[in-house]
Each structure stands twice: as structure tokens, then as C-alpha cells.
VOPAGU-2260 file (C-alpha; in pm, 1 decimal, decimal comma):
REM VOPAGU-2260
SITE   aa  ch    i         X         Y         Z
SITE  UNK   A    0     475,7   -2515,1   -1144,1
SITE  UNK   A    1     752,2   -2257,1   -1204,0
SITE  UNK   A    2     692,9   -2285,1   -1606,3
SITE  UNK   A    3     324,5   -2267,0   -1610,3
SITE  UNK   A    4     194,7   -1922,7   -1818,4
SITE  UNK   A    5     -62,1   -1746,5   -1617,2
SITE  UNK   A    6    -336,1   -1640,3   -1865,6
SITE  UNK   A    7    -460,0   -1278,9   -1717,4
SITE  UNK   A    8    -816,7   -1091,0   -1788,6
SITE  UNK   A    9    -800,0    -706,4   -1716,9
SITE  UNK   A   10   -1112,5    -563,7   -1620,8
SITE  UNK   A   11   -1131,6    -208,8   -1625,8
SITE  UNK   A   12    -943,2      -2,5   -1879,4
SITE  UNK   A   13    -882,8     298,7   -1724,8
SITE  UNK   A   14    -580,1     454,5   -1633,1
SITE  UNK   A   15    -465,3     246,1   -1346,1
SITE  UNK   A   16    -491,8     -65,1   -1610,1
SITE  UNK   A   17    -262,1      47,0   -1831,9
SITE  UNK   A   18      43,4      24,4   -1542,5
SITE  UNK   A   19    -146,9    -358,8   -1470,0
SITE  UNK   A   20     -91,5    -462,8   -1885,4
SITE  UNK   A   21     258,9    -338,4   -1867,7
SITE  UNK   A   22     380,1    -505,6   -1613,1
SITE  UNK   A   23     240,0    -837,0   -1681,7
SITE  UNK   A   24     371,0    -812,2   -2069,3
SITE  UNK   A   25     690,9    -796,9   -1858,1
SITE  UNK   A   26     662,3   -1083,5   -1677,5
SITE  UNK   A   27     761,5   -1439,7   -1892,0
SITE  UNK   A   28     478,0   -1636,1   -1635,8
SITE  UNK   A   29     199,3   -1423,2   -1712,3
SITE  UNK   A   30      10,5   -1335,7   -2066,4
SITE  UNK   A   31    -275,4   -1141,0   -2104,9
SITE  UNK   A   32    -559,2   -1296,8   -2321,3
SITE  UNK   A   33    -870,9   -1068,8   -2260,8
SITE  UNK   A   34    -984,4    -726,3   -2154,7
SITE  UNK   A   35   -1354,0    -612,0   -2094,2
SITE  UNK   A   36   -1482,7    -270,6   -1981,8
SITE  UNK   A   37   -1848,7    -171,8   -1998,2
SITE  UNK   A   38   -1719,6      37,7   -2318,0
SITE  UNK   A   39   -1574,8    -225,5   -2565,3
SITE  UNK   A   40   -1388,1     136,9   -2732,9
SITE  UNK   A   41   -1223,3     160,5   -2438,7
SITE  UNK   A   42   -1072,7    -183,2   -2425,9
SITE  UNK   A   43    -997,5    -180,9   -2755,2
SITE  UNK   A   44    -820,5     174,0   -2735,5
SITE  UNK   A   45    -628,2     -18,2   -2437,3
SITE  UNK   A   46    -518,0    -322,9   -2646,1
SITE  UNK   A   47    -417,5    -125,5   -2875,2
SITE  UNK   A   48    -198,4     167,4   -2686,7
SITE  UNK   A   49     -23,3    -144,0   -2514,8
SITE  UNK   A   50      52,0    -355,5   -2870,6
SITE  UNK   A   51    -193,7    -653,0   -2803,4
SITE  UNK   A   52    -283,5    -752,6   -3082,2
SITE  UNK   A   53    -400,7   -1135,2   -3005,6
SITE  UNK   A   54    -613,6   -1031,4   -2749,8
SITE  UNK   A   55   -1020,3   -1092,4   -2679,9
SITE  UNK   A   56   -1200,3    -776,5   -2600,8
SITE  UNK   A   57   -1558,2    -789,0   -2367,4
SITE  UNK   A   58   -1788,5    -584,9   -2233,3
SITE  UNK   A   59   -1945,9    -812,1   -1984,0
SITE  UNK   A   60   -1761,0    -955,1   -1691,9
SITE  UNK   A   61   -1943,0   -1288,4   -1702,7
SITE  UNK   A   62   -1861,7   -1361,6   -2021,2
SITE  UNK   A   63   -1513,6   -1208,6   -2029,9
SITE  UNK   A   64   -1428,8   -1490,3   -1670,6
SITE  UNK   A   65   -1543,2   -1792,9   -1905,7
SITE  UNK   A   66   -1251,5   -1718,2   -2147,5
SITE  UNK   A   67   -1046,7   -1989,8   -2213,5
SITE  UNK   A   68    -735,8   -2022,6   -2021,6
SITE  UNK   A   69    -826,4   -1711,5   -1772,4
SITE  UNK   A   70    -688,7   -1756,4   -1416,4
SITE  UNK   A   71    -583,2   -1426,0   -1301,8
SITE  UNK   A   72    -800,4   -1112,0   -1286,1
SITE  UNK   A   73    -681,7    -761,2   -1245,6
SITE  UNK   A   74    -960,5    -540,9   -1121,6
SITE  UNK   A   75    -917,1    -215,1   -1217,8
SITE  UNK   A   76   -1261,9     -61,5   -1191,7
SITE  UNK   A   77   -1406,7     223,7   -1052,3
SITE  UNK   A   78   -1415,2     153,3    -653,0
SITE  UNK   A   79   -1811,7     106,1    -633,7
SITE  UNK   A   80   -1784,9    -159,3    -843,8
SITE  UNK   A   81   -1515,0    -355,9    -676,2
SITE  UNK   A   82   -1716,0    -578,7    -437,4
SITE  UNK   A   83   -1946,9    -726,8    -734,3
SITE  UNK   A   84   -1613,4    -777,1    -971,1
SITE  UNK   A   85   -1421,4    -956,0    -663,7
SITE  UNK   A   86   -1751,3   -1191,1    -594,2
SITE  UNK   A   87   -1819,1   -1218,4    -970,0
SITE  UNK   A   88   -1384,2   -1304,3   -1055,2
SITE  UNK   A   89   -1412,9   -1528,2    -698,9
SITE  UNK   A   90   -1703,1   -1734,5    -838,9
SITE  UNK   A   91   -1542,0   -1815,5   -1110,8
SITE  UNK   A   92   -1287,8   -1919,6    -919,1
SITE  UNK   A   93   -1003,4   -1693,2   -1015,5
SITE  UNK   A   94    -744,7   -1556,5    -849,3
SITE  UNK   A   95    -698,1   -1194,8    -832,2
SITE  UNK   A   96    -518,0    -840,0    -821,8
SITE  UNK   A   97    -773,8    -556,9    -614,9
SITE  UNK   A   98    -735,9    -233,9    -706,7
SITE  UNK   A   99    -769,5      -5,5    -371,0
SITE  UNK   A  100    -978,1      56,2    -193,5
SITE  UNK   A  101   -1170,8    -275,0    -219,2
SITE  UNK   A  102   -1507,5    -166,9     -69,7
SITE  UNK   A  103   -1758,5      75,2      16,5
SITE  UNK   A  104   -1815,1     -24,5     366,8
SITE  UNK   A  105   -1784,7    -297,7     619,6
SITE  UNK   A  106   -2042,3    -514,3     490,9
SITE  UNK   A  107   -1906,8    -497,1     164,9
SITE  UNK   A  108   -1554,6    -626,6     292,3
SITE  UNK   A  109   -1704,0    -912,5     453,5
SITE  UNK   A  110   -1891,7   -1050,9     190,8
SITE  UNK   A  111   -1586,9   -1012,8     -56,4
SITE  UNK   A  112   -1347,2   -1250,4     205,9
SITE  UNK   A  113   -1632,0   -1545,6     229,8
SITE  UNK   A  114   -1599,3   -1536,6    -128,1
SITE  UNK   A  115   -1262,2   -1541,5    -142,6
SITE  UNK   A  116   -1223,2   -1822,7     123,5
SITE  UNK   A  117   -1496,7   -2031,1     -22,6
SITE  UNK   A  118   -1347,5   -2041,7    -389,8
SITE  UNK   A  119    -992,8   -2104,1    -223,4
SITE  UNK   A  120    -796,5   -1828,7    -481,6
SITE  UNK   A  121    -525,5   -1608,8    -350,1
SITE  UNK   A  122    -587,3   -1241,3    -385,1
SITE  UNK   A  123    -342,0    -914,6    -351,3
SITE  UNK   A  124    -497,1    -562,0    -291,9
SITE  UNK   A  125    -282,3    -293,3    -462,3
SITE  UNK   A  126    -131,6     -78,2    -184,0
SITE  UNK   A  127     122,0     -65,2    -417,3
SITE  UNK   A  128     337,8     147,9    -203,7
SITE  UNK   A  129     437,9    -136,0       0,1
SITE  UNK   A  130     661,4    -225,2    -311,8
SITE  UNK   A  131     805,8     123,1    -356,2
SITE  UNK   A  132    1242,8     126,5    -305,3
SITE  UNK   A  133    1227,9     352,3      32,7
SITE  UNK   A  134     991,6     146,6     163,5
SITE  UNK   A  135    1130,3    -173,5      82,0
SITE  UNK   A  136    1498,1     -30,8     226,0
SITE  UNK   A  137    1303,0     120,1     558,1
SITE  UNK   A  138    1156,1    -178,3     597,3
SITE  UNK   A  139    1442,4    -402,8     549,0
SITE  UNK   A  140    1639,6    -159,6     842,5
SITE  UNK   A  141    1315,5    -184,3    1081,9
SITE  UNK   A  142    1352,0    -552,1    1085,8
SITE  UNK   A  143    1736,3    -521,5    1093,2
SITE  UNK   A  144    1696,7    -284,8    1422,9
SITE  UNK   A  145    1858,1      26,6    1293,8
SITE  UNK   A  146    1612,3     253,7    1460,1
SITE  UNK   A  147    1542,7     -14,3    1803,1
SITE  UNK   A  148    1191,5     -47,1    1867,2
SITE  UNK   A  149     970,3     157,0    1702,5
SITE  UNK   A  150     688,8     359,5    1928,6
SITE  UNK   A  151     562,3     603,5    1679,7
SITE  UNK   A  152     483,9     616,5    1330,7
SITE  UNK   A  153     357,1     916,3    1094,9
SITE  UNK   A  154     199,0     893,5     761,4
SITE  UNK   A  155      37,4    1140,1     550,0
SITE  UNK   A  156    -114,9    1156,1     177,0
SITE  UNK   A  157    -126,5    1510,8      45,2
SITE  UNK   A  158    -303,1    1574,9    -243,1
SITE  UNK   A  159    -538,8    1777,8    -458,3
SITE  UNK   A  160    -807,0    1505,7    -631,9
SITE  UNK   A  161    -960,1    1656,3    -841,1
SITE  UNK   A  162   -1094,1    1652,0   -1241,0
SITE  UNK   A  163    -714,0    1580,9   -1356,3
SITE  UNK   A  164    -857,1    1233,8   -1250,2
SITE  UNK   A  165   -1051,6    1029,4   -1461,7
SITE  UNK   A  166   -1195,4     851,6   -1223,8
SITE  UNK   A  167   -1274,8    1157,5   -1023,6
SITE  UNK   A  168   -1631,1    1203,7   -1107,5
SITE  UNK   A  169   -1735,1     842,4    -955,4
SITE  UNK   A  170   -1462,7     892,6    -635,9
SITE  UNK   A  171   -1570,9    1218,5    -560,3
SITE  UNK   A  172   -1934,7    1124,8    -444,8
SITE  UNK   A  173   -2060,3    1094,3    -118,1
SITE  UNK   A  174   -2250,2     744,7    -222,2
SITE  UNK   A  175   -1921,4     601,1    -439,7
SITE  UNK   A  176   -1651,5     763,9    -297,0
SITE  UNK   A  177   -1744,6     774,0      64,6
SITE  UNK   A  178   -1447,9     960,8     200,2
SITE  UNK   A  179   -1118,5    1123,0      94,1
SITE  UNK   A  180    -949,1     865,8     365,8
SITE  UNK   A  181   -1134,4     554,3     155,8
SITE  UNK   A  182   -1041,0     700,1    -176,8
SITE  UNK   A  183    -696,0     805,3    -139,1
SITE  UNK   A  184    -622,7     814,5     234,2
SITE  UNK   A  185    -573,4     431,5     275,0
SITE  UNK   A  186    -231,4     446,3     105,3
SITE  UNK   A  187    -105,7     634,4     434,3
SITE  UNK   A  188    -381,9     376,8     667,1
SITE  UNK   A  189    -158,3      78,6     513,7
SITE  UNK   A  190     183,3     264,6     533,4
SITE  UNK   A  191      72,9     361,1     867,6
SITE  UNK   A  192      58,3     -30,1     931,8
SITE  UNK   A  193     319,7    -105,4     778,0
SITE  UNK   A  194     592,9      84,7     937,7
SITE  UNK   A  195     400,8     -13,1    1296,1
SITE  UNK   A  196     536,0    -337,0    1253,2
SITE  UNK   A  197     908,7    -430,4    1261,8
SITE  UNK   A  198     898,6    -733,6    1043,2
SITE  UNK   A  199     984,2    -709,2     679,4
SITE  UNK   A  200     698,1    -837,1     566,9
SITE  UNK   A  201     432,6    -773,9     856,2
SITE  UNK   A  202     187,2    -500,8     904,5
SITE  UNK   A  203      79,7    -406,6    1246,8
SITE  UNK   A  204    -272,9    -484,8    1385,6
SITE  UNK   A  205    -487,9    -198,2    1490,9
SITE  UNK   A  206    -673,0    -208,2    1872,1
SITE  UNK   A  207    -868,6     145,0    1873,1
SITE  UNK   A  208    -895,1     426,7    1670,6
SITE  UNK   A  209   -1019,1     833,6    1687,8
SITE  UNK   A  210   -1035,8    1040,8    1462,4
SITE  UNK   A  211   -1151,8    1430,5    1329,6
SITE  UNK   A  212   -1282,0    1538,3     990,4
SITE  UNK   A  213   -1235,5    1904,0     864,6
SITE  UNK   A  214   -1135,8    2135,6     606,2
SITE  UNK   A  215   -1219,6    2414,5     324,4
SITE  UNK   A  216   -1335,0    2262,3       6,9
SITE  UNK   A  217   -1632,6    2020,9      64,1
SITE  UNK   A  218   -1940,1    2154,3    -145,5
SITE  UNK   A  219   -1708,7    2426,0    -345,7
SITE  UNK   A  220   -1709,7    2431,0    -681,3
SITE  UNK   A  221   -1377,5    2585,9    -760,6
SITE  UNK   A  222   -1081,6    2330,9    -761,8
SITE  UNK   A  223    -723,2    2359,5    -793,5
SITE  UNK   A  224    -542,3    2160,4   -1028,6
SITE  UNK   A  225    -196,6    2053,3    -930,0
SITE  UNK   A  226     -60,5    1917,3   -1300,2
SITE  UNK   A  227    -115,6    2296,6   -1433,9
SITE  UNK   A  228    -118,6    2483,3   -1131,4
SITE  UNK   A  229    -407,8    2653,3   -1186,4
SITE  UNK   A  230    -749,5    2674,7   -1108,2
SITE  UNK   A  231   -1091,5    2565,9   -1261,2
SITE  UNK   A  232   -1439,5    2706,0   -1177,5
SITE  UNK   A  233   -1766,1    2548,2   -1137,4
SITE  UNK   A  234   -1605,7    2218,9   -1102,9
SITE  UNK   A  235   -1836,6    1936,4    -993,0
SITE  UNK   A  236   -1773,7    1973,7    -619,6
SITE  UNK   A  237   -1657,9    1705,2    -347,6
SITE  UNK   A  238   -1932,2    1581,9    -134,8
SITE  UNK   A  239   -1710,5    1478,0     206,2
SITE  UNK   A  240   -1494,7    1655,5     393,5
SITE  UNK   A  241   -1116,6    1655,6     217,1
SITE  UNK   A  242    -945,9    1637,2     545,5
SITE  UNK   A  243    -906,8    1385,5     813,9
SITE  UNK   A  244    -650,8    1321,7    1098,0
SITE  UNK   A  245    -669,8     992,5    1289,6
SITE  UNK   A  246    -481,8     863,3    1533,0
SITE  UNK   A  247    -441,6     436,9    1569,4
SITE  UNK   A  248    -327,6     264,6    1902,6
SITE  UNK   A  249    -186,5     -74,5    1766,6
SITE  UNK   A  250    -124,7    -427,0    1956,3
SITE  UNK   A  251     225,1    -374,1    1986,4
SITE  UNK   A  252     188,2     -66,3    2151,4
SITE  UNK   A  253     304,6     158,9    1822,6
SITE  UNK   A  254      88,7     482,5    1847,5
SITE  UNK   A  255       8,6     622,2    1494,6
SITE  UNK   A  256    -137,3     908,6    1356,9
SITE  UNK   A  257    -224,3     932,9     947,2
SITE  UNK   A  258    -397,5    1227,5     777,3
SITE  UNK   A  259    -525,5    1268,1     455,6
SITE  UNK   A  260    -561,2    1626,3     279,6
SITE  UNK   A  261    -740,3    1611,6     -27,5
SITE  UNK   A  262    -704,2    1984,0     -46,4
SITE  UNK   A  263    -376,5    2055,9     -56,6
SITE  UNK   A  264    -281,9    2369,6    -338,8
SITE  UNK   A  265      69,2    2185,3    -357,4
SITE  UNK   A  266     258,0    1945,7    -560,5
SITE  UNK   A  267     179,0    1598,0    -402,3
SITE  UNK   A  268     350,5    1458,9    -101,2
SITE  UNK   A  269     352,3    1105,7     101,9
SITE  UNK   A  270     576,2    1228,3     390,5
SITE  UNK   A  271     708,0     929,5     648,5
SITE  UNK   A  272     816,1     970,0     976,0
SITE  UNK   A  273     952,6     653,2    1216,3
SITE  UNK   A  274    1037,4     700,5    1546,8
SITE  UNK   A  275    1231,8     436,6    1744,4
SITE  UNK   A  276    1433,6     423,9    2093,2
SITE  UNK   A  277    1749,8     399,0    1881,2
SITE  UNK   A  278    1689,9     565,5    1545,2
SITE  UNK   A  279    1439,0     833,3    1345,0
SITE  UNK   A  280    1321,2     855,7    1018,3
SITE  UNK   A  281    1177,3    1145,6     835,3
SITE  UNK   A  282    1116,7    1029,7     450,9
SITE  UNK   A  283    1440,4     915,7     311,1
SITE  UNK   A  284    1645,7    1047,6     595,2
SITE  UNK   A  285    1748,5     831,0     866,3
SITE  UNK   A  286    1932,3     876,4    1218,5
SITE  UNK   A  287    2027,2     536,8    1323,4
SITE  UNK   A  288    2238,6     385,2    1670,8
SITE  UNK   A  289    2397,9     195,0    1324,3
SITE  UNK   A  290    2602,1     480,1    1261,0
SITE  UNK   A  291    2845,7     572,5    1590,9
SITE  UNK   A  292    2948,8     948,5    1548,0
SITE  UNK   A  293    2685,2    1006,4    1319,2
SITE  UNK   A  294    2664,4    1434,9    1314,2
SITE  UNK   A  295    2358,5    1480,6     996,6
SITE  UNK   A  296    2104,0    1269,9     866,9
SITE  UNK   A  297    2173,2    1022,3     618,7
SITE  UNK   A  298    1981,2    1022,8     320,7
SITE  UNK   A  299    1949,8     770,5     118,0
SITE  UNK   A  300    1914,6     810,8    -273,2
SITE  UNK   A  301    1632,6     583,2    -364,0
SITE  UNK   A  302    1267,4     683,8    -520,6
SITE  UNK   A  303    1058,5     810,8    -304,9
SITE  UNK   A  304     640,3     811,9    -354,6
SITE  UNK   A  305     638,7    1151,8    -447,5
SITE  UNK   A  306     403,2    1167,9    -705,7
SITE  UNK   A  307      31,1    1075,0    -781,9
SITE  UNK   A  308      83,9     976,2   -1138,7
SITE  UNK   A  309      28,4     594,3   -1152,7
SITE  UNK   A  310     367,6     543,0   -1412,8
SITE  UNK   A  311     563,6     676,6   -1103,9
SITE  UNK   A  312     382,6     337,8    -903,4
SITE  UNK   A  313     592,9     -21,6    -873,0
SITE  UNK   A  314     330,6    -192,6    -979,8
SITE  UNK   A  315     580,2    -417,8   -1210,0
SITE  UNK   A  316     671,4    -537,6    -841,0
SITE  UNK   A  317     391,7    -621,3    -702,3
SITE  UNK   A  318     291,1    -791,4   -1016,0
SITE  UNK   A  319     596,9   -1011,0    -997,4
SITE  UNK   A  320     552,8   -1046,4    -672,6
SITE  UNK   A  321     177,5   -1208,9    -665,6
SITE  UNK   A  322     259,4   -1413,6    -969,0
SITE  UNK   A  323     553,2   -1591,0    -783,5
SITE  UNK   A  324     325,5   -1614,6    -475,7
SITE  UNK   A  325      77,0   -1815,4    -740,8
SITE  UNK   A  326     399,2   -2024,0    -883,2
SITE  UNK   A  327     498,9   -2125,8    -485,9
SITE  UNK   A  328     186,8   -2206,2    -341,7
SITE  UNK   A  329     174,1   -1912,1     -73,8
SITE  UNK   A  330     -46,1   -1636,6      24,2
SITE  UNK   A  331      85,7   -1244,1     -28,9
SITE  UNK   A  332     138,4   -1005,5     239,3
SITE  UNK   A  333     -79,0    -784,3     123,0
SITE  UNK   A  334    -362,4   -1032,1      66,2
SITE  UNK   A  335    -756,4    -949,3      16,4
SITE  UNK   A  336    -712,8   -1074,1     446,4
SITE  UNK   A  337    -451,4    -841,1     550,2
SITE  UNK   A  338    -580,0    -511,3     364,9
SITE  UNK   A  339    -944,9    -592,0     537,0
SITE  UNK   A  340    -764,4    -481,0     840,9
SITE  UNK   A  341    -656,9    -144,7     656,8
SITE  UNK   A  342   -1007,4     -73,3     539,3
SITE  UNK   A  343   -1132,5    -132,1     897,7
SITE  UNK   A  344    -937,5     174,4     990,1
SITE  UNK   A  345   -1064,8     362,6     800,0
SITE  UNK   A  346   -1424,4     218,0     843,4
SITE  UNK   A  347   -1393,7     270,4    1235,3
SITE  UNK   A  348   -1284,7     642,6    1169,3
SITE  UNK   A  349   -1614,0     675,1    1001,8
SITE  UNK   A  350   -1774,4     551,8    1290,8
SITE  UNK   A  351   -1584,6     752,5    1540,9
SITE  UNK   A  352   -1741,9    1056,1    1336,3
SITE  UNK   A  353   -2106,7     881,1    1417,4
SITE  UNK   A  354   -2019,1     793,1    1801,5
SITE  UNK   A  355   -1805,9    1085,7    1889,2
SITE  UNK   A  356   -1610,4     847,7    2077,6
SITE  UNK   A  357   -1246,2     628,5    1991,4
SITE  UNK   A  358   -1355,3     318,9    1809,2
SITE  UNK   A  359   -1173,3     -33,2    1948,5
SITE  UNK   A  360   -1120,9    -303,7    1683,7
SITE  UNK   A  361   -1210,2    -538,2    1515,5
SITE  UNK   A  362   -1565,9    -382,7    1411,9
SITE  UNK   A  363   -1846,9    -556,5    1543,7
SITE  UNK   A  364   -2099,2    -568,3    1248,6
SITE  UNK   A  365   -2182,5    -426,6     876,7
């Protein structure tokens, strides 16, 4: 039903939700008639920052999904709490938009997609980057065969988490955080994926997986801080290892290798590199058979994920995007399914660290 209003709950009013309210008070099928956070403050501080003014305000999730008229539910919690939301928002038979990562561990993930089959609602995780301009125009040129057929693909997240966060105190815990690949890492794990696979909207399916941990800063309580450039001491410190390397052997026989430095003293980077048997690509520069007597790189002026600051995110696109999946009847591409096979990634490099061996998927058990 093209006309239908989707009513929306946003649970979670952190930072990440306030990018979730904007861009469904910009959308004419979707209006938002409820936020809950386990501080009702909070929620009303974020109704009020965003102009809602007609809006019911919760600090329990059970009540909040029996609000009249609720059928879409952003999650925007911290990621510990993300499998009880999703199992809580899928009883209640709504559909939903994830906040990454989803879960904690492989056990987690599986109960969350029974849930999500069983209630029959359609789900989208937010790798939001899969929305982002270059990607969309890299993507479109994969599937158009500018660069032939891809063999290698490089992804990378480079960062500094850190207090600047506010979630940082939850993700930077051994027990909610798990790893710097789960926490922030998986952006470059679904890019990774993403640019394996030559169709426009297709991610590429992972067969094995090795990888190494490393690094400087676990345990240490003096942290950089990359909006000020400066540095803070006794910080509360970060319990796993800030960098890991892993390389991915996928179906189509695309080799990949993603890294994630949490540890970077640097402005933030998300650096791309595609390598095909008739074109390159190294961020927004391309080298392409498309252009005979081509002597440079082209670059293409478009925005590039260059920053961590979740106003520079589209999530107004993938917003738009899941509520005209609802209106047509059809599941998104990046789907509660489709981003298991992300987390498994970086599940299986876990367990390479455990084995000391290269991990083949799909994992085995919980």
C-alpha cells in the first residue's frame, strides 16, 4: 500500500538515534509516534532536540511495542542489548531497523533470525555504508564491468574509539564489546563483501577465513582523542586488542583482506581498494578498460566515508530505502539474513584466534 503511514518506535536515544528521527521525519510514509530509553530524560531530551512534540515517551520496551499504531522499530541501543530488543520488537511482531553490530556472538545471531523468521517481519541491519554515494557509484561500475572481474578486494576502518564516544564505555569491554572488529570493524567485514561481489545489489559469500590480532593500546589508560587532537590520561582502558588483519577466501574466488585499527593517532579513514583484470580502484579513484588512452586516475567527486561522525552517515537512504522495501512487499539487501553472514566473519576470526588455524564457513555451532 504505497499511501499507508508507517508509525515508527525509536528505542534507544543516543546519538546514533538522532540521525534514525531525522530521517524518518523526512520521509512522507513514515511518522514517529513513540520513543523509550531506560532514561525517560533522555527520550524526552530527544523529542525535544528533534521538534516532536506529539510524541509518547517510555522507558520500558514492552510497553513502548504495545503502542498504538507501532509497526516499525529502530533499535538504537547499546550493542549488548541488541539481541533481547530484536527478540522483544520480533515478538511483537514488528518489523525493524538493527543498529550494527547485531550480536555478541554466534549464538546470539541465531536466536535473533528464528525470531525473525517465525514472526514473518522484514528487518535491515545498518551497515549504512552500503548507501554512501562512492559506494553506490563503485558499485553501479562493478556490475557495469568497468574494472572486469574482480579478484581482490581491500577494506580498512581506521579509527581512534575512544571516550569522544558515548557509547564507548559499554563498547569498550571485553564482555559487551567483544572486539574492535565486532564494534567498529564490521563496517569494512560488510564493505569487504560487498565489493567481492559484482552485482549491484549482492554481497559476496565467505568460504574460510584467518586472521591475526595485535597492537599497542589494549590495557593502557592513556587515549588519544581524534576530535581535539589531544590526549587524555587515565582513561578507562580497552580490554581487546585494537588491531586485527584478516584475510577472507570467498565462493567466487575474490580473495579479501580487511583490518581494523582502533588505534590509529589520525583523523579517521575507510580506505577502498578493488582490483579487477580490467580496472583498479583505490577510494574514489578509478583506472578502468572504460576509458581507452586513459594516462591518470580518474577521480570522481562524490562523498566519500571519511568521517566517524554519524551526521556524515546516509542513513536518510537507507531509511527510504527499507520503508519502500515495506511499501513493495520485498526483503532488503542488507537484511537481518544477509548481515548474519558479515557477523560470521568476524565470529570465525575470533575463532581462528582460539584454533590457531583458518576457519571455513558457515560456523558449525554457538
Amino acid at each position: 500500500m504505497p499511501d499507508q503511514q508507517y508509525g515508527v518506535l525509536v528505542h534507544g536515544a543516543g546519538w546514533v538515534s538522532s540521525q534514525h528521527i531525522a530521517a524518518y521525519q523526512r520521509n512522507p510514509a513514515a511518522r514517529i509516534l513513540a520513543i523509550c530509553d531506560r532514561s525517560l530524560d533522555r527520550a524526552q531530551a530527544r523529542a525535544a532536540a528533534a521538534g516532536l512534540r506529539e510524541v509518547a515517551l517510555y522507558d520500558d520496551l514492552e510497553k513502548a511495542l504495545r503502542h498504538p499504531g507501532v509497526e516499525i522499530v529502530s533499535i538504537c541501543t547499546p550493542q549488548h542489548v541488541h539481541c533481547e530488543n530484536v527478540l522483544a520488537a520480533a515478538a511483537a511482531g514488528k518489523h525493524m531497523v538493527i543498529e550494527k553490530p547485531v550480536a555478541l556472538s554466534l549464538g546470539q545471531l541465531r536466536s535473533m533470525r528464528e525470531a525473525v523468521k517465525k514472526a514473518g517481519v522484514r528487518t535491515v541491519v545498518s551497515f549504512v555504508l552500503r548507501w554512501n554515494p562512492l559506494f553506490g557509484t563503485l558499485k553501479r561500475l562493478l556490475a557495469d564491468g568497468a574494472f572486469g572481474r574482480p579478484y581482490c578486494v581491500e577494506t580498512d576502518y581506521l579509527s581512534y574509539n575512544g571516550s569522544w564516544w558515548s557509547g564507548w564505555n559499554d563498547a569498550r569491554t571485553l564482555a559487551q564489546g567483544v572486539s574492535a572488529l565486532l564494534v567498529g570493524g564490521c563496517h569494512a567485514v560488510d564493505a569487504l563483501r560487498w565489493f567481492a561481489a559484482p552485482g549491484e545489489y549482492e554481497a559476496a559469500q565467505p568460504e574460510e577465513v584467518f586472521a591475526l590480532r595485535g597492537g599497542r593500546r589494549k590495557g593502557q589508560t592513556r587515549e588519544y582523542n581524534p576530535i581535539t587532537h589531544g590526549w587524555i590520561e587515565n582513561a578507562p582502558p580497552m580490554e581487546y586488542d585494537g588491531l586485527e588483519i584478516v584475510l577472507v577466501k570467498f565462493s567466487n574466488g575474490v580473495l579479501g583482506k580487511v583490518s581494523v585499527n582502533a588505534e590509529c593517532v589520525m583523523p579517521y579513514r575507510f580506505p577502498i581498494r578493488i582490483f579487477g583484470d580490467r580496472g583498479s580502484v583505490f577510494d574514489n579513484r578509478i583506472w578502468s578498460h572504460k576509458f581507452p588512452g586513459q594516462t591518470d586516475w580518474v577521480e570522481i567527486p562524490t562523498i566519500l566515508p571519511d568521517s566517524s561522525d554519524v551526521t556524515h552517515h546516509p542513513f536518510q537512504a537507507e531509511i527510504d530505502h527499507f520503508v519502500s522495501c515495506l511499501q513493495r512487499g520485498v526483503e532488503s539487501h542488507c537484511n537481518l539474513e544477509d548481515a548474519a553472514v558479515t557477523h560470521e566473519i568476524v565470529f570465525a576470526a575470533q575463532e581462528c584466534y582460539r584454533q590457531q588455524r583458518p576457519i571455513r564457513l558457515p560456523l558449525e555451532s554457538a
